[in-house]
C-alpha positions as CSV (number, residue, x, y, z in Angstrom):
1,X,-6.4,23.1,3.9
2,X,-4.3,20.4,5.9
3,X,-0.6,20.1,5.7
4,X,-1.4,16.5,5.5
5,X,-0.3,14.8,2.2
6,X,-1.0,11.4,1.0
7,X,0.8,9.0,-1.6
8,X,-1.3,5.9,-2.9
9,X,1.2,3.0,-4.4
10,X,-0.8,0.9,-6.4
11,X,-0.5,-3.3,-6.8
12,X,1.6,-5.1,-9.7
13,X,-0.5,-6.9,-11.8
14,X,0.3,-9.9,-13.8
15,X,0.2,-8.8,-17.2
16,X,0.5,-5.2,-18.9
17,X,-3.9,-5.6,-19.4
18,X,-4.2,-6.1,-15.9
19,X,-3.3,-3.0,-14.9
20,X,-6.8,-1.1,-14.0
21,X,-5.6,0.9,-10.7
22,X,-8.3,3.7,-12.4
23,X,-11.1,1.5,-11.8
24,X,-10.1,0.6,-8.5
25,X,-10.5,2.3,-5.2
26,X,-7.8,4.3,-5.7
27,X,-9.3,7.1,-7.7
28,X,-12.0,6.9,-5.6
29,X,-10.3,7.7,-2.5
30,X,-8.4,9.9,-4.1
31,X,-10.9,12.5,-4.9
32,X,-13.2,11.7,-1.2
33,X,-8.9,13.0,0.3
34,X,-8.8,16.2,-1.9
35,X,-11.8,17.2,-1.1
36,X,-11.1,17.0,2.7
37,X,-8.3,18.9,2.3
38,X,-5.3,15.9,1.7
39,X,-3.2,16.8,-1.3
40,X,-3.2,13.1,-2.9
41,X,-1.1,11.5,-5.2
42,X,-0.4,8.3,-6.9
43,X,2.5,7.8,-8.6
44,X,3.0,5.8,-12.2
45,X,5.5,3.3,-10.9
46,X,6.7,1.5,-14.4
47,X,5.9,-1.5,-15.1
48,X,4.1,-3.2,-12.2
49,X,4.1,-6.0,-14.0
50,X,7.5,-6.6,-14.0
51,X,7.9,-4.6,-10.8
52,X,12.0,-3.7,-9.7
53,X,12.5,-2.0,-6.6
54,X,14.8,0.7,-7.7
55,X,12.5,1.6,-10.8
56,X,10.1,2.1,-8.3
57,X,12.4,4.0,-5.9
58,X,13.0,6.1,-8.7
59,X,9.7,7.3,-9.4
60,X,8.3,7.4,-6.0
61,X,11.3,10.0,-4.8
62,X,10.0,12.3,-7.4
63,X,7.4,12.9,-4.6
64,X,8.3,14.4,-1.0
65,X,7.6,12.8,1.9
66,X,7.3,14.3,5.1
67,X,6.0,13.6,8.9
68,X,3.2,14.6,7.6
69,X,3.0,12.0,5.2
70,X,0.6,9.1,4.9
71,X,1.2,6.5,2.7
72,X,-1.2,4.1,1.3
73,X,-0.2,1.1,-0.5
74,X,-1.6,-2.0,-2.3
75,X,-0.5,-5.4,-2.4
76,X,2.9,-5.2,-3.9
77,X,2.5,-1.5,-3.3
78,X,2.6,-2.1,0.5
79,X,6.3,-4.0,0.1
80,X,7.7,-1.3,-1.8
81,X,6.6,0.6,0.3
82,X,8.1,-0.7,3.5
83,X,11.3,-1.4,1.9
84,X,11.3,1.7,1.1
85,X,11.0,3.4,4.9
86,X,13.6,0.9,5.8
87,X,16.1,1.8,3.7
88,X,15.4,5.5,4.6
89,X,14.2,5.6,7.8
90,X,11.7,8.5,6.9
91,X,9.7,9.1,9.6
92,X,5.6,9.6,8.1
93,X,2.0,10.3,10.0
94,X,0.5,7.1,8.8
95,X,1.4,3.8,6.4
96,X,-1.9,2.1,5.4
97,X,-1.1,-1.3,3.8
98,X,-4.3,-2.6,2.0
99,X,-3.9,-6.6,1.1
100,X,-0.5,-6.6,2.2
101,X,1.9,-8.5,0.3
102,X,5.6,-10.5,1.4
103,X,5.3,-13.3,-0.7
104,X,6.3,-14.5,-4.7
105,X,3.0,-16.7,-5.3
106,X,3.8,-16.2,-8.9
107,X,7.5,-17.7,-8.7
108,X,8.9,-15.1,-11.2
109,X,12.1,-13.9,-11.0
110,X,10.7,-9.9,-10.8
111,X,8.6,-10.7,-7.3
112,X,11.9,-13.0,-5.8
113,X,13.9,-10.0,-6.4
114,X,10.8,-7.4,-5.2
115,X,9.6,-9.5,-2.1
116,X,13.5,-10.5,-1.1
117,X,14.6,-8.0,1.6
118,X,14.8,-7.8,5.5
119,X,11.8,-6.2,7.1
120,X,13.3,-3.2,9.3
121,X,11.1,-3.6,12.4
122,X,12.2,0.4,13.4
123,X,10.1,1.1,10.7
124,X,7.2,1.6,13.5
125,X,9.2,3.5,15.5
126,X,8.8,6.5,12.8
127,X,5.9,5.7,11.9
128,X,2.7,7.2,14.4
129,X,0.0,4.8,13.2
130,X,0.1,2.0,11.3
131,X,-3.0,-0.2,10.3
132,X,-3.6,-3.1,7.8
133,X,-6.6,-4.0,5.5
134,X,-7.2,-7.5,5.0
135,X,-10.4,-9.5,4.2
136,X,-11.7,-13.0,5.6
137,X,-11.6,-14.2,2.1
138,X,-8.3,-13.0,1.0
139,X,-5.8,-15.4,-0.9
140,X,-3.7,-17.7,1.6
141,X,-0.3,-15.9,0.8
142,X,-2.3,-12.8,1.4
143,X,-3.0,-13.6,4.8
144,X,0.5,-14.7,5.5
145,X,2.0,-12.0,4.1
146,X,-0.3,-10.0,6.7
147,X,0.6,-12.0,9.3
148,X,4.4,-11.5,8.8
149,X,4.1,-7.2,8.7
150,X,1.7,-7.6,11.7
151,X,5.0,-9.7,13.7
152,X,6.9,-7.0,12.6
153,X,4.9,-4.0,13.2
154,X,2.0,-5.0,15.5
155,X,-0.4,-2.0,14.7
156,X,-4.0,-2.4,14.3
157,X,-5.7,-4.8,11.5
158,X,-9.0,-4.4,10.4
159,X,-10.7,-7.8,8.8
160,X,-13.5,-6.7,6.1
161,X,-15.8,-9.4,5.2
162,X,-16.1,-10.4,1.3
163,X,-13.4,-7.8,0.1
164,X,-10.9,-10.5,-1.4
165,X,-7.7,-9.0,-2.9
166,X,-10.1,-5.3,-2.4
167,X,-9.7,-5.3,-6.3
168,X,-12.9,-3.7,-8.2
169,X,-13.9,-7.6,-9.1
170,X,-13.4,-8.8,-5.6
171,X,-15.1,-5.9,-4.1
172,X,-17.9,-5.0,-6.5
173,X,-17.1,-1.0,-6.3
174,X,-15.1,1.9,-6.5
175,X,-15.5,3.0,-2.9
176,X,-13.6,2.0,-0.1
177,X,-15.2,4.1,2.6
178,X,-13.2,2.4,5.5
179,X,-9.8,3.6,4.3
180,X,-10.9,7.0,4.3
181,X,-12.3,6.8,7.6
182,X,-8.6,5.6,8.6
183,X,-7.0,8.0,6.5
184,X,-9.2,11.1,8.1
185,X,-8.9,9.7,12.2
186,X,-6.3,12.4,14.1
């Protein structure tokens, strides 16, 4: 067993019947981590369809986070989740940001508010590795919003072909066998 630990924060859907994280990659990965020895979790953040920051905050600090720590996030996942490292200044093993996400391409009030802070550049200065998923085919905010954490952060991006938002209808499975590979590199 690894004193390794791993968070997964999920995307925000549109709508309450969007929200399918459990037939997504997520669970997938989950399991391939625990049985490699990474205590996994994913936290229930409330309603990612309306997503606020300190709801989130909330329910994500019911969790400890170490050096040991990676964190994984998801589109709006991946802004909470370097918000939340700014605001801190935890320092963590790895942050994983798969279809990173900066921008309100939806124009609601609950993304201005969510998207709407200052990215603390530090944040890679506590952070040993960090690495970004995107896809060639990936929405156009998507691949701004990746190009505005890579400015920030540098770290390493890795371009899949065909994997679109890496949602199970853009990717056609469950299994995400790149991220793990990332996920299991010392």
């Amino acid at each position: 067993m690894t004193d390794k630990k791993c968070i997964i924060v999920y995307g925000c859907p549109p709508t309450p019947e969007d929200l399918n994280y459990d037939k997504h990659w997520i669970p997938w990965v989950k399991k391939q981590l625990i049985s490699n020895g990474i205590e996994t979790e994913i936290p229930h953040m409330p309603e990612p369809w309306q997503p606020e920051y300190e709801k989130f905050k909330k329910e994500f600090e019911k969790y400890e986070v170490t050096e040991n720590t990676i964190l994984i996030g998801h589109s709006c996942g991946t802004a909470f989740l370097i918000r939340w490292l700014g605001e801190t200044k935890q320092k963590i093993l790895k942050l994983i940001l798969v279809a990173p996400w900066k921008i309100n391409h939806r124009g609601d009030k609950f993304r201005d508010a969510f998207y709407n802070f200052p990215i603390d550049e530090t944040i890679k200065d506590r952070v040993k590795e960090i690495v970004m998923f995107t896809s060639d085919n990936e929405k156009d905010a998507g691949k701004e919003s990746a190009k505005i954490y890579h400015q920030a952060f540098d770290g390493q991006i890795i371009e899949l072909k065909g994997k679109g938002h890496f949602t199970l209808k853009d990717m056609g499975t469950e299994e995400f066998p790149e991220l793990i590979e990332v996920v299991l590199k010392d």
